[in-house]
VEXZASE-482403 format. One line per 5 residues: their letters; for each residue x, y, z of N, C-alpha, C, O, CB. Coordinates in steps of 0.02 Angstrom, whole numbers, padded with zeros to 5 digits. Last residue first. Glycine has a CB too. Layout:
BEGIN
A = X/Y/Z/X/Y/Z/X/Y/Z/X/Y/Z/X/Y/Z | ...
***
This chain:
BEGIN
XXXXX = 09651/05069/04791/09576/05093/04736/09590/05048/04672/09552/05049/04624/09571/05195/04704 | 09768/05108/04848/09740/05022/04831/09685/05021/04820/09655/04969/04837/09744/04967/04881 | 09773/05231/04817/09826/05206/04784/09816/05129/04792/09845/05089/04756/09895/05235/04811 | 09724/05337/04894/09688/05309/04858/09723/05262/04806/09697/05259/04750/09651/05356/04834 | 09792/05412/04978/09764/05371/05013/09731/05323/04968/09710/05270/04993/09724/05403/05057
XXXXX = 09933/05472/04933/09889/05460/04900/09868/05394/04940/09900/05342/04943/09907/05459/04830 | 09957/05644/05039/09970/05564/05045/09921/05551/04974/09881/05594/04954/09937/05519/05135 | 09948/05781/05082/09993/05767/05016/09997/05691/05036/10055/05677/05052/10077/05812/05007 | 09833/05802/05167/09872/05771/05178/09955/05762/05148/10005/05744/05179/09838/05734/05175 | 09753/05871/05070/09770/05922/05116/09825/05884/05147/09874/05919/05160/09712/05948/05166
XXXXX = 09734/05737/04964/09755/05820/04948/09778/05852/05022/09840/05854/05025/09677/05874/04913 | 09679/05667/05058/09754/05648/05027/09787/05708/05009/09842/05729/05026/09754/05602/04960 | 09548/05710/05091/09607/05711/05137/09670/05698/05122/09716/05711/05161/09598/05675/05182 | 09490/05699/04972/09504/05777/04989/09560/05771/05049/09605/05812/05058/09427/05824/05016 | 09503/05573/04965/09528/05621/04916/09550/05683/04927/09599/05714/04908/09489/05631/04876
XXXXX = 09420/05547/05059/09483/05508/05062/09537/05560/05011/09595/05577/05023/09468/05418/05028 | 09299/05596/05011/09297/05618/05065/09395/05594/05078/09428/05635/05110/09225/05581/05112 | 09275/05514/04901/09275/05590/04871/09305/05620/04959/09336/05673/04957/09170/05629/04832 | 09253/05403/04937/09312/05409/04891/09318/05478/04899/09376/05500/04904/09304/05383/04813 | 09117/05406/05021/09188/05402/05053/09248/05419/05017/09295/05445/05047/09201/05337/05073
XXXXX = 09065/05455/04876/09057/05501/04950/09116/05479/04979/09167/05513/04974/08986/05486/05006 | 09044/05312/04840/09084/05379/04787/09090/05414/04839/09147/05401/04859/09042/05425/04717 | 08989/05233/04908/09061/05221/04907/09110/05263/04898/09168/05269/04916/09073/05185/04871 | 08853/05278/04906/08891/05287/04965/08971/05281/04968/09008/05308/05008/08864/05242/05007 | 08839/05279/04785/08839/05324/04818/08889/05343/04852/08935/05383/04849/08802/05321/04845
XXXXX = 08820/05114/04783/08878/05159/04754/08893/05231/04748/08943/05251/04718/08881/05148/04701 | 08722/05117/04858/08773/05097/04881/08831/05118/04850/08882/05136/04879/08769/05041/04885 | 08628/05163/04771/08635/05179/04850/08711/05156/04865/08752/05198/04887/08574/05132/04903 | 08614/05065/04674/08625/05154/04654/08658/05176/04726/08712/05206/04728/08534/05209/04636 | 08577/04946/04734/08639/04945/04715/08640/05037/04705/08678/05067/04744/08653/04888/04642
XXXXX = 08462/04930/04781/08499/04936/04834/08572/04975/04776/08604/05026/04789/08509/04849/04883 | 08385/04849/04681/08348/04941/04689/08424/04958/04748/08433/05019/04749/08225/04952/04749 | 08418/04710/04651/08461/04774/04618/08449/04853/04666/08490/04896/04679/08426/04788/04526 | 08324/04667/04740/08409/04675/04777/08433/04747/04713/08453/04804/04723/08482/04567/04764 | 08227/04638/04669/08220/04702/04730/08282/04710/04750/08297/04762/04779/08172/04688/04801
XXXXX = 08273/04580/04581/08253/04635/04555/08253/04688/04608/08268/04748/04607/08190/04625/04524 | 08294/04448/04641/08328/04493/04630/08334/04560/04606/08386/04593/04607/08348/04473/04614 | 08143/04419/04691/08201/04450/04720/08255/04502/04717/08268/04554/04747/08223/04420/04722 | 08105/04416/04537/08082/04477/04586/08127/04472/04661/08144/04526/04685/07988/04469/04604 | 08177/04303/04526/08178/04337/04493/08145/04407/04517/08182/04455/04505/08159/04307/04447
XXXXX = 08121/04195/04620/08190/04229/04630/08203/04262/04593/08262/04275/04604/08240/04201/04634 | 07984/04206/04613/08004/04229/04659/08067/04238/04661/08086/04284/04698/07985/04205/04699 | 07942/04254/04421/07948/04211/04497/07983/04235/04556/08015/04288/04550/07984/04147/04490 | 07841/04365/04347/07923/04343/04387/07920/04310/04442/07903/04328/04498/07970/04401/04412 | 07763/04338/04226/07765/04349/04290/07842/04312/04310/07877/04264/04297/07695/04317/04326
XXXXX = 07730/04360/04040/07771/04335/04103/07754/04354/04146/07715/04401/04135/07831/04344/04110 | 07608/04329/03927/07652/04394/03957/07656/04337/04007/07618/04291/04019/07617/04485/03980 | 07530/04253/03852/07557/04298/03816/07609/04349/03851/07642/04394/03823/07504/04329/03787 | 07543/04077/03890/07531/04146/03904/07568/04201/03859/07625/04194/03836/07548/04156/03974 | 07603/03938/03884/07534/03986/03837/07544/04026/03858/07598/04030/03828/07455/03981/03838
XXXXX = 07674/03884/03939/07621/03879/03990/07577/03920/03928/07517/03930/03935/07635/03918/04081 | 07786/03900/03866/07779/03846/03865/07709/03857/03909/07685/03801/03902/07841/03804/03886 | 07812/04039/03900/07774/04050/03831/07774/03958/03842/07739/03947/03792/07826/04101/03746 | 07862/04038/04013/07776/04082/04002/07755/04045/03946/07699/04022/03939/07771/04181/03978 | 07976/03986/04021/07918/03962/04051/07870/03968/04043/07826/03926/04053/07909/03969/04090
XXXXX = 08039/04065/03946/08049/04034/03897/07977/03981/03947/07936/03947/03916/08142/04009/03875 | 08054/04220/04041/08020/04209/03973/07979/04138/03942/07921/04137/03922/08075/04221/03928 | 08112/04151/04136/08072/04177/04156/08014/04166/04084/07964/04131/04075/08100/04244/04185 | 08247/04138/04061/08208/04087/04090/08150/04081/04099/08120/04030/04084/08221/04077/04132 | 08289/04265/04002/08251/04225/03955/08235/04164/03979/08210/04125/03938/08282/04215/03896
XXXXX = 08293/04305/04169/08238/04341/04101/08202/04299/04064/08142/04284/04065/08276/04380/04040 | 08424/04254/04226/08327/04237/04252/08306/04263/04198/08298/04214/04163/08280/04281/04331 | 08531/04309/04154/08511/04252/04144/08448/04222/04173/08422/04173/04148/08556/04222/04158 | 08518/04461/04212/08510/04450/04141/08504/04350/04130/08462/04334/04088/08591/04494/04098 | 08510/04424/04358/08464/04452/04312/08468/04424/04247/08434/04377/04226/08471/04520/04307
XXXXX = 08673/04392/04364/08605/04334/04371/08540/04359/04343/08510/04321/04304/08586/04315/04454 | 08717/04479/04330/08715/04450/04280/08698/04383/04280/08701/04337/04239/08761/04460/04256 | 08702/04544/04424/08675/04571/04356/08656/04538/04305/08614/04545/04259/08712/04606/04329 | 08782/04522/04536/08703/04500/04544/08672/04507/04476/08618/04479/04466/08658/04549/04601 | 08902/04507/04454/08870/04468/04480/08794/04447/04478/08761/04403/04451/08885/04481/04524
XXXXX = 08928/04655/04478/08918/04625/04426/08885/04572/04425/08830/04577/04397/08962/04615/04402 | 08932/04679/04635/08857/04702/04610/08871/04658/04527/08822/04624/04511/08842/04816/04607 | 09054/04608/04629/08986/04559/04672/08920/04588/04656/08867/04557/04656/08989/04562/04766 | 09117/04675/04613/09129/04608/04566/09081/04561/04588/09070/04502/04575/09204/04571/04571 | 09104/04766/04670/09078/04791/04610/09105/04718/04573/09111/04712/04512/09110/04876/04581
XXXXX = 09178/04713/04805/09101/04747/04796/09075/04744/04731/09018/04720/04728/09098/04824/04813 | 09300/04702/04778/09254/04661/04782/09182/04644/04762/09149/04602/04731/09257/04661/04820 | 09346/04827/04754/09358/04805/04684/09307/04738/04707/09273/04716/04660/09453/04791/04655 | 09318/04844/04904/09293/04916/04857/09304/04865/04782/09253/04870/04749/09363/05013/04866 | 09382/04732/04991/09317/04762/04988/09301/04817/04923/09244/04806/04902/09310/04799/05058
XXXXX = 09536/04729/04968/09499/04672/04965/09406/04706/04994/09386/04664/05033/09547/04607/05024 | 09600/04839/04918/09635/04794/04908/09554/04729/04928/09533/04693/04883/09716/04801/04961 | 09522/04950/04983/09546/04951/04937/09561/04894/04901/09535/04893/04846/09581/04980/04946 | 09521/04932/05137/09455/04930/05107/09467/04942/05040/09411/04948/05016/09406/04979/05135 | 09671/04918/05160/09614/04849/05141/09552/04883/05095/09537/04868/05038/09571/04808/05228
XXXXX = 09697/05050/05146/09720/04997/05114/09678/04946/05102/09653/04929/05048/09767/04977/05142 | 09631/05107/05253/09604/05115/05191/09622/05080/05149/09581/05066/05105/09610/05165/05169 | 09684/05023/05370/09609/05028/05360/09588/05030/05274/09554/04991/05241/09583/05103/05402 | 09790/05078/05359/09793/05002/05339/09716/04995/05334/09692/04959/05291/09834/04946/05399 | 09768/05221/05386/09804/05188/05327/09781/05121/05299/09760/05107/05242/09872/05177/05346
XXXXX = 09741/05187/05525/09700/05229/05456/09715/05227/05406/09669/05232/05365/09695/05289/05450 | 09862/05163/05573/09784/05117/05595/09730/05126/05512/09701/05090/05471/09726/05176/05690 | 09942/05278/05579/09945/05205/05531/09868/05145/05535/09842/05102/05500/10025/05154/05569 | 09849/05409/05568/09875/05369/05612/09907/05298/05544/09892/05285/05486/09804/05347/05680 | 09882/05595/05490/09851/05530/05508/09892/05459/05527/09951/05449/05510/09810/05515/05449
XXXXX = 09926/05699/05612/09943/05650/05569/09904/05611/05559/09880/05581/05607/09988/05621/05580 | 09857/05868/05684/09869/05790/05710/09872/05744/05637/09822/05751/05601/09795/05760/05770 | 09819/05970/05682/09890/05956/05634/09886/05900/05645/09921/05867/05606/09966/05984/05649 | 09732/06039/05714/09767/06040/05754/09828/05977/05727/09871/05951/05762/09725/06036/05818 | 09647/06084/05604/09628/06107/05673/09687/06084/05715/09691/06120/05765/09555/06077/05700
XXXXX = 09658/05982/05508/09662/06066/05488/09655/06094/05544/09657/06154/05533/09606/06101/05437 | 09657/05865/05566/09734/05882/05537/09719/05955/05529/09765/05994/05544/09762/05840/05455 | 09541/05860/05628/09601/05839/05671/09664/05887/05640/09702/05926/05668/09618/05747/05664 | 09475/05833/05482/09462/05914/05537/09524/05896/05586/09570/05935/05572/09365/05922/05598 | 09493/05729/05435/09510/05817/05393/09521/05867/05453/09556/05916/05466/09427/05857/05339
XXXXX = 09447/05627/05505/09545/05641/05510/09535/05710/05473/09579/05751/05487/09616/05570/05452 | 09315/05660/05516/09339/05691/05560/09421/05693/05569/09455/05728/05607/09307/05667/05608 | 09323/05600/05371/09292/05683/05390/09317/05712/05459/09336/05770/05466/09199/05684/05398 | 09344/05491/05408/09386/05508/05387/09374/05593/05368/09418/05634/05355/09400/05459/05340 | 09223/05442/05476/09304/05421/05500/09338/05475/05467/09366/05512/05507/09339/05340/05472
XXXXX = 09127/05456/05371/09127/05488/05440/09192/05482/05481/09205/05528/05520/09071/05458/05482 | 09163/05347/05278/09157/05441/05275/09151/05476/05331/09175/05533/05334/09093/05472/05238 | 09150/05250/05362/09211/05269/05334/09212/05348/05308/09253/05393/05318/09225/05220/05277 | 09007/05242/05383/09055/05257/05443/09125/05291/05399/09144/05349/05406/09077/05174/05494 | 08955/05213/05231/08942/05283/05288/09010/05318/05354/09039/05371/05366/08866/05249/05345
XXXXX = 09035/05095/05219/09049/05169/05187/09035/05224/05217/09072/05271/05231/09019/05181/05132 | 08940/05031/05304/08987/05034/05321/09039/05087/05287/09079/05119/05321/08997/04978/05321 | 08799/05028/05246/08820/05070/05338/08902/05075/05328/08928/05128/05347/08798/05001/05436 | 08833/05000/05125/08818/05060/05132/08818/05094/05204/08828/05152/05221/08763/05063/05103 | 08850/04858/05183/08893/04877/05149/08889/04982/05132/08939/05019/05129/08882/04821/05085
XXXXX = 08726/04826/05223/08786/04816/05264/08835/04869/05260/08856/04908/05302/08819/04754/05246 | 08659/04830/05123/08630/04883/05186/08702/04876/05223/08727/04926/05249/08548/04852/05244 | 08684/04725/05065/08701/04788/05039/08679/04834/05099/08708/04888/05099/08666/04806/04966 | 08657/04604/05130/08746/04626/05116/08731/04679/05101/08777/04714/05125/08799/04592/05059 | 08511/04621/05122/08553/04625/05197/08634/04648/05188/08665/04690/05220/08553/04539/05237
XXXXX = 08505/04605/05002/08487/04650/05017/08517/04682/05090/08535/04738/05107/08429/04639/05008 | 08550/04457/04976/08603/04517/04952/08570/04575/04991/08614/04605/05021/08609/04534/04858 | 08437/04365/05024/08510/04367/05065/08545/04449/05053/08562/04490/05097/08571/04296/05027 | 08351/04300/04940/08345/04372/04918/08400/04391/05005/08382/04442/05035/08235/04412/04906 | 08330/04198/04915/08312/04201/04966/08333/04275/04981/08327/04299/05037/08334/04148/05003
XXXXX = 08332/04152/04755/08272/04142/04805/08280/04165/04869/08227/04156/04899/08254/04074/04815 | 08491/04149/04729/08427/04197/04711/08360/04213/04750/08340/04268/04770/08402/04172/04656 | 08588/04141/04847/08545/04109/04814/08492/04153/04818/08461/04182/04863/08533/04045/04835 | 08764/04166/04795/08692/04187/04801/08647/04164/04798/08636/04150/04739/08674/04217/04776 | 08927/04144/04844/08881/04146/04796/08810/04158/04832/08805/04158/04893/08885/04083/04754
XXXXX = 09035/04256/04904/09001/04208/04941/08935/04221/04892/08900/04272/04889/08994/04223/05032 | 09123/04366/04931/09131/04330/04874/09094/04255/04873/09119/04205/04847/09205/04326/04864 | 09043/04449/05024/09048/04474/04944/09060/04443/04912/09036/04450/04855/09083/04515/04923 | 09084/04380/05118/09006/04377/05102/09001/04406/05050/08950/04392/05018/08959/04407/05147 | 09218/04429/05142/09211/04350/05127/09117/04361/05106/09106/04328/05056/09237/04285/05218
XXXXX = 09208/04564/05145/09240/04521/05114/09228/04461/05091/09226/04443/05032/09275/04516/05138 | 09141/04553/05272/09111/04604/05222/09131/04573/05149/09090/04560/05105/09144/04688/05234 | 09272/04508/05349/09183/04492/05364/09140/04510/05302/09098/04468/05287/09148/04543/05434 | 09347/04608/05334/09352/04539/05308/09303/04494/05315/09299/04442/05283/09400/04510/05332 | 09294/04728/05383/09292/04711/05300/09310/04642/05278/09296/04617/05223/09345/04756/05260
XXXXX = 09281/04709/05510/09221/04700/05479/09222/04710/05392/09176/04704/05351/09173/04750/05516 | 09427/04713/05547/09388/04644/05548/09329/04638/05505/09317/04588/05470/09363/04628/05617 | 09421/04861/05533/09467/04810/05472/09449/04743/05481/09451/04707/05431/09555/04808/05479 | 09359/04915/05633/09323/04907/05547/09375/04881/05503/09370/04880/05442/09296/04987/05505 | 09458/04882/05728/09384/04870/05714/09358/04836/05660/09343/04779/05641/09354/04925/05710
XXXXX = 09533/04978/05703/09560/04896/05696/09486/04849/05689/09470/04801/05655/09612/04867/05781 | 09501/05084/05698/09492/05067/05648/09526/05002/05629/09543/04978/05575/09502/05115/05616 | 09456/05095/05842/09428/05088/05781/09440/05067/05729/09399/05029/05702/09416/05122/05766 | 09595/05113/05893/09525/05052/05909/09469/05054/05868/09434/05003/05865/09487/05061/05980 | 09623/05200/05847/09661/05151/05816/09632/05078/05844/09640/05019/05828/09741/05165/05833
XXXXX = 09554/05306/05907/09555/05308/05843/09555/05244/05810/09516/05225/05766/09604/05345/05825 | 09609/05292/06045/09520/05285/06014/09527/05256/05957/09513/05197/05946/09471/05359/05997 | 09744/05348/06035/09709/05266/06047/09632/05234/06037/09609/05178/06026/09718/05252/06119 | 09724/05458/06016/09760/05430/05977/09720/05359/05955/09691/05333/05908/09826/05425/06009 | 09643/05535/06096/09607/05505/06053/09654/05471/06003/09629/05452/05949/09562/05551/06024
XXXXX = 09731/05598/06204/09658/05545/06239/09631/05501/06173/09605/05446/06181/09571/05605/06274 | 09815/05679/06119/09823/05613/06145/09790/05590/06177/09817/05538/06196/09864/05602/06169 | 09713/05764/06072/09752/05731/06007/09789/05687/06050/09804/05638/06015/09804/05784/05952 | 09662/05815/06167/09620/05800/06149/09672/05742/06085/09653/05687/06065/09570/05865/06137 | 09769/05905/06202/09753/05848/06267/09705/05797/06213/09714/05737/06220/09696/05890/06357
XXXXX = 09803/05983/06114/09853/05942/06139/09824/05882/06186/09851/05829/06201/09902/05987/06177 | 09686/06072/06142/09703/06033/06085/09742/05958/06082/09725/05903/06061/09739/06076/06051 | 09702/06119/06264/09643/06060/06234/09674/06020/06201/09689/05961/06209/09583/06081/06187 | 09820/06209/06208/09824/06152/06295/09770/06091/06286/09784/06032/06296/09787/06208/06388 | 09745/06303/06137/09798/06228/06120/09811/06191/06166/09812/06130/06157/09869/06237/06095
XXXXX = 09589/06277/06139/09603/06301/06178/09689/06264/06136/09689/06208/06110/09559/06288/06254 | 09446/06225/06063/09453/06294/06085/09521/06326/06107/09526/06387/06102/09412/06302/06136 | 09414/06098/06069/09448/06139/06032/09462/06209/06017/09486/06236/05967/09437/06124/06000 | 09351/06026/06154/09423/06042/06164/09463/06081/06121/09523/06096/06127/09455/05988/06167 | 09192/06016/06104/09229/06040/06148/09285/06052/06170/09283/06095/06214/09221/06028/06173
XXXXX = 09240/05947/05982/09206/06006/05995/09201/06048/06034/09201/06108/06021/09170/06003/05993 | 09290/05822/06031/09341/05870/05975/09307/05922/05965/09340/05962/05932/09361/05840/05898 | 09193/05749/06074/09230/05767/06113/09290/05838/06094/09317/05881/06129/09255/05704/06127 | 09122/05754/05956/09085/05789/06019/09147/05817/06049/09161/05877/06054/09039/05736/06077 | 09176/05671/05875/09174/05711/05869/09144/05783/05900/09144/05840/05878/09170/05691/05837
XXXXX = 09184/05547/05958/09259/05571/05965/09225/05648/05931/09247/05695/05963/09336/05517/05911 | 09055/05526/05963/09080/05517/06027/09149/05574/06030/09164/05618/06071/09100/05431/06036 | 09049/05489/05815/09013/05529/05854/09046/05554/05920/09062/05614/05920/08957/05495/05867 | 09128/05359/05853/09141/05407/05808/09126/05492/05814/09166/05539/05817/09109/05381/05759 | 09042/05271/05918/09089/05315/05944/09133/05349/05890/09188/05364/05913/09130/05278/05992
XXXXX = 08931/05259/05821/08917/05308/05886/08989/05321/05917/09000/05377/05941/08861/05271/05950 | 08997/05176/05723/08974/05252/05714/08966/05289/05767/08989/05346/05769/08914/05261/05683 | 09035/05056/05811/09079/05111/05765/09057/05170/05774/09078/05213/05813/09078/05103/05690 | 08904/05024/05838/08926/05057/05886/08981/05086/05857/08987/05146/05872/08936/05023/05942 | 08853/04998/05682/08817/05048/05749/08854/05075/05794/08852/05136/05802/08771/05014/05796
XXXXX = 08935/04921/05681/08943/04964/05627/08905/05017/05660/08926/05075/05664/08919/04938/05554 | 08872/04819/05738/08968/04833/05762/08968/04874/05735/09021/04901/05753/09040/04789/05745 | 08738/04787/05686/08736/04810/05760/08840/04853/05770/08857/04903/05802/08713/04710/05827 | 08798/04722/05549/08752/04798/05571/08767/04808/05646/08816/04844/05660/08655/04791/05561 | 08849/04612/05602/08891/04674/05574/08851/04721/05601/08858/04752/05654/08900/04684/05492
XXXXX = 08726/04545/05667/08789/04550/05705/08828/04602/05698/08849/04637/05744/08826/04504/05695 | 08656/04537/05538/08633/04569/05605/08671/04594/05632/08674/04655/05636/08608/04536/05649 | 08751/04438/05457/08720/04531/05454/08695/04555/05488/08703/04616/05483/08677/04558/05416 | 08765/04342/05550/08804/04375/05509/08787/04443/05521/08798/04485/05565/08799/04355/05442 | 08609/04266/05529/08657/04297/05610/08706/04359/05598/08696/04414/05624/08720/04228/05645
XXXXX = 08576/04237/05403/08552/04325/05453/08591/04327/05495/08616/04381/05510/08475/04339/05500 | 08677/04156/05393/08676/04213/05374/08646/04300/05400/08662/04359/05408/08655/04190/05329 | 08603/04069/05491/08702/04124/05499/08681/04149/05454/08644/04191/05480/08799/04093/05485 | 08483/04044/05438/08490/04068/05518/08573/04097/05511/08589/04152/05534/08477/03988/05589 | 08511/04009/05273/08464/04047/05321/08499/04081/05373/08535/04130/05365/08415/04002/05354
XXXXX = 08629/03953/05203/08571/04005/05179/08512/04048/05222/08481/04099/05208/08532/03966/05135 | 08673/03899/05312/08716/03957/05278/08675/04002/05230/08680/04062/05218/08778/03926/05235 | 08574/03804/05348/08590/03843/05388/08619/03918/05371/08604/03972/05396/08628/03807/05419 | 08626/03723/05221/08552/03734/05250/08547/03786/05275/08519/03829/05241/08526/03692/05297 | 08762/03688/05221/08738/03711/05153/08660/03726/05185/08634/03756/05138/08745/03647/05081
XXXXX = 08804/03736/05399/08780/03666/05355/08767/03712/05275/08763/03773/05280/08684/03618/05398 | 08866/03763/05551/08856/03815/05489/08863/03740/05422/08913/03707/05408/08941/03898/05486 | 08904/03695/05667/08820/03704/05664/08807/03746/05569/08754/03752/05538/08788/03779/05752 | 09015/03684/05664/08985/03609/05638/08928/03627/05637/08887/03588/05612/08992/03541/05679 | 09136/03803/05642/09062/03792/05666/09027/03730/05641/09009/03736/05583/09018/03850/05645
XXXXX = 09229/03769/05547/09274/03796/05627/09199/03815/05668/09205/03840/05723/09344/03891/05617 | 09291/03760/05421/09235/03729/05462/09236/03727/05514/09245/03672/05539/09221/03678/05456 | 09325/03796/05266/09349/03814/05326/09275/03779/05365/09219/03776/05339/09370/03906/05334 | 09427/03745/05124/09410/03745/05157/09400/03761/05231/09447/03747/05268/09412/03726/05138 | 09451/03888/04987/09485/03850/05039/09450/03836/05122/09443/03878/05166/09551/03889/05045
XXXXX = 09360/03874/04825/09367/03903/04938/09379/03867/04958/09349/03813/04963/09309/03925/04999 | 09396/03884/04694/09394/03833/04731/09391/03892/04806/09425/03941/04820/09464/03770/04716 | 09326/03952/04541/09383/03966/04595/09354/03916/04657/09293/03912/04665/09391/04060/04621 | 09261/03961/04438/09316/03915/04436/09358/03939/04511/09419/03938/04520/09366/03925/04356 | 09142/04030/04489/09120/03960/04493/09198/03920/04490/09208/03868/04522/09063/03940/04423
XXXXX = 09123/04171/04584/09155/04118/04510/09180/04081/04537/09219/04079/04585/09209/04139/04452 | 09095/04174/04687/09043/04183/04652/09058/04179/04587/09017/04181/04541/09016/04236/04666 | 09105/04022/04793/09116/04076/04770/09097/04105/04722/09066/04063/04689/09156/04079/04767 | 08994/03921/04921/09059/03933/04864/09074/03982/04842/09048/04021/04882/09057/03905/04808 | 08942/03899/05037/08901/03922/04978/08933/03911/04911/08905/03897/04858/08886/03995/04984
XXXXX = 09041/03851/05116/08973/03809/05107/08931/03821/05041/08901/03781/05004/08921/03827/05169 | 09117/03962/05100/09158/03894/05099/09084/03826/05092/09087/03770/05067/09217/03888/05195 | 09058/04052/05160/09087/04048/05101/09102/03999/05079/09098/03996/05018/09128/04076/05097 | 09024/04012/05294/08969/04031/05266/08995/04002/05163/08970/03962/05124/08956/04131/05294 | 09170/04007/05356/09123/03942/05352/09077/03950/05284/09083/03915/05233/09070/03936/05427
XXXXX = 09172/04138/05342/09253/04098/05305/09201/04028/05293/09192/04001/05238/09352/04078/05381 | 09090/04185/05432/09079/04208/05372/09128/04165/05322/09115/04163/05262/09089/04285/05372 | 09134/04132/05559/09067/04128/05523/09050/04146/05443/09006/04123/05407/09026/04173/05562 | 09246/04215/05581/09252/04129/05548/09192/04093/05523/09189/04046/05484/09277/04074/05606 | 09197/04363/05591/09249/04322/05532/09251/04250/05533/09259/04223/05478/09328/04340/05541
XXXXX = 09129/04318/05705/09067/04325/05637/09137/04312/05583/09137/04266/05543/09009/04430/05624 | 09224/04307/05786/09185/04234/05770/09147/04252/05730/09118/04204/05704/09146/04195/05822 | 09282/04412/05783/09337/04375/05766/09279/04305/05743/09289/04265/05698/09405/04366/05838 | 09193/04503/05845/09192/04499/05754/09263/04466/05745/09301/04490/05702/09187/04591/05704 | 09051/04492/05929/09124/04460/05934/09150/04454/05849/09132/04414/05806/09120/04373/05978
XXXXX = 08995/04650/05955/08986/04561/05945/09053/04554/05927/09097/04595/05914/08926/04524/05879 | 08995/04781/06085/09000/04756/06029/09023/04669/06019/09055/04635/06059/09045/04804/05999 | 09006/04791/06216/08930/04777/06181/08919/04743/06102/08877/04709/06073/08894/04852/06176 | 09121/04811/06264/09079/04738/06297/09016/04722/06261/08982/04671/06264/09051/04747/06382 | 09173/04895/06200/09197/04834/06177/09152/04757/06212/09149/04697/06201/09282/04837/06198
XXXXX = 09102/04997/06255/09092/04972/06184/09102/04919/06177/09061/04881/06151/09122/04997/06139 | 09175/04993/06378/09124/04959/06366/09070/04958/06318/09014/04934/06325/09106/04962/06405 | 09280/05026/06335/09283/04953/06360/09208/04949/06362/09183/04895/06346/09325/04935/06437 | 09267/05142/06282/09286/05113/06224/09277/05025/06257/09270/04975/06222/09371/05146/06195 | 09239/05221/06397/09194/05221/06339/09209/05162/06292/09161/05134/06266/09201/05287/06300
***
C-alpha cells in the first residue's frame, strides 16, 4: 500500500526546493528580512513564480495531502477490523507502526513546503493566496484526522504515540501554525492599505462611489477563505489537546 502510494505521490523533496526558489524570487512578507538565496530550478524566474510554479506547487501539495488522507483512511479501516481480538490488536499495532511514521514524515515535508509559501510575499493581482489557503485547511484536516486516530490506538489498545508524531506536531507548531496567522495578518493588512487607494482613484476620476479593482476584489475574495481555515486549525488544536490530556504529554507546547 504504502509503495505504491509512494509511487503516486509527487516528489515533495522537489516541490520543497520549488517552493525555497518560489520564496526567494518573490521575497518575504516582511519586507526587512532578506531570503537566503536559493536557485536550484533556472526555470523558476520573478515571472514564472507568480504563475505556472506556483500553481505547480499547490496542485502538487493538494494531490500529497490527498493521498495522506486516503491512507489514513486506509489505517482506519484496517484498525476496524482488527480490533476485535488482542492477538489483532497486537498484530495491527505492529503492521502500522511503520505506516504511521511514513506518514508523518510525509506531512513534515509538506509543512516546509507550506512554510516557505506562507512566508512568500503576494501579489495582490493574481489572487495566488486562495490556493495557499485551501492548502492549508486540507492540511489541518489531515492532521485532525492523524491524530483522532492516535486517540483511538491509545484508548483501544494502548499503543504510544510514535516519535514521528511528535516531531510532526512540533514543527507544525514551531514553523506553520504562528506562520499562518503572520501570513493571514498580512493579507489584512494589504486590504486595509488597497481601500484608501482604491478610494483616493475614484474621487480623482469624479465619481461619487468606488469600484474595486482587480487586486482589491481579489483580495477580498482571498479574505472569505480565512474563517475556514482557522476553523480548521482550532479543530486540529482541540483534537491534539484532547490527546495530550489522555496522553498526560503537552503536545501543544510549540503552539
Amino acid at each position: 500500500m504504502f509503495t505504491t502510494s509512494s509511487q503516486l505521490s509527487p516528489d515533495l523533496t522537489l516541490l520543497r526546493h520549488l517552493s525555497e526558489d518560489v520564496q526567494y524570487q518573490l521575497g518575504d512578507i516582511e519586507e526587512d528580512i532578506q531570503v537566503a538565496e536559493s536557485k536550484h530550478f533556472s526555470v523558476v524566474t520573478p515571472r514564472t513564480s507568480e504563475g505556472c510554479v506556483l500553481s505547480l506547487i499547490y496542485q502538487q501539495t493538494e494531490q500529497a495531502l490527498e493521498i495522506v488522507d486516503w491512507l489514513i483512511d486506509h489505517l482506519k479501516a484496517e484498525h476496524s477490523v482488527h480490533s476485535l481480538t488482542a492477538a489483532a490488536a497486537d498484530l495491527m499495532i505492529e503492521e502500522t507502526e511503520d505506516a504511521i511514521g511514513q506518514t508523518c514524515d510525509r506531512l513534515c515535508q509538506i509543512v516546509r513546503i507550506l512554510h516557505n509559501m506562507s512566508r512568500s510575499a503576494d501579489i495582490p493581482s493574481k489572487g495566488r493566496s486562495q490556493d495557499l489557503f485551501k492548502c492549508l485547511q486540507k492540511f489541518y484536516g489531515v492532521l485532525e484526522q492523524l491524530t483522532k486516530h492516535h486517540y483511538i490506538l491509545y484508548c483501544q489498545c494502548q499503543q504510544e504515540i510514535s516519535d514521528n508524531f511528535r516531531l510532526l506536531v512540533e514543527q507544525v507548531g514551531t514553523h506553520l501554525s504562528q506562520q499562518v496567522y503572520a501570513y493571514i495578518t498580512y493579507k489584512e493588512s494589504i486590504q486595509i492599505q488597497a481601500e484608501p487607494q482604491q478610494e483616493s482613484r475614484g474621487k480623482k476620476k469624479g465619481k461619487g462611489t468606488t469600484k474595486s479593482g482587480p487586486g482589491k476584489a481579489s483580495i477580498k475574495k482571498d479574505l472569505r477563505f480565512i474563517p475556514e481555515l482557522i476553523y480548521a486549525i482550532e479543530q486540529s488544536e482541540k483534537e491534539l489537546i484532547k490527546l495530550g490530556k489522555k496522553t498526560k504529554e503537552n503536545l501543544m507546547g510549540s503552539f
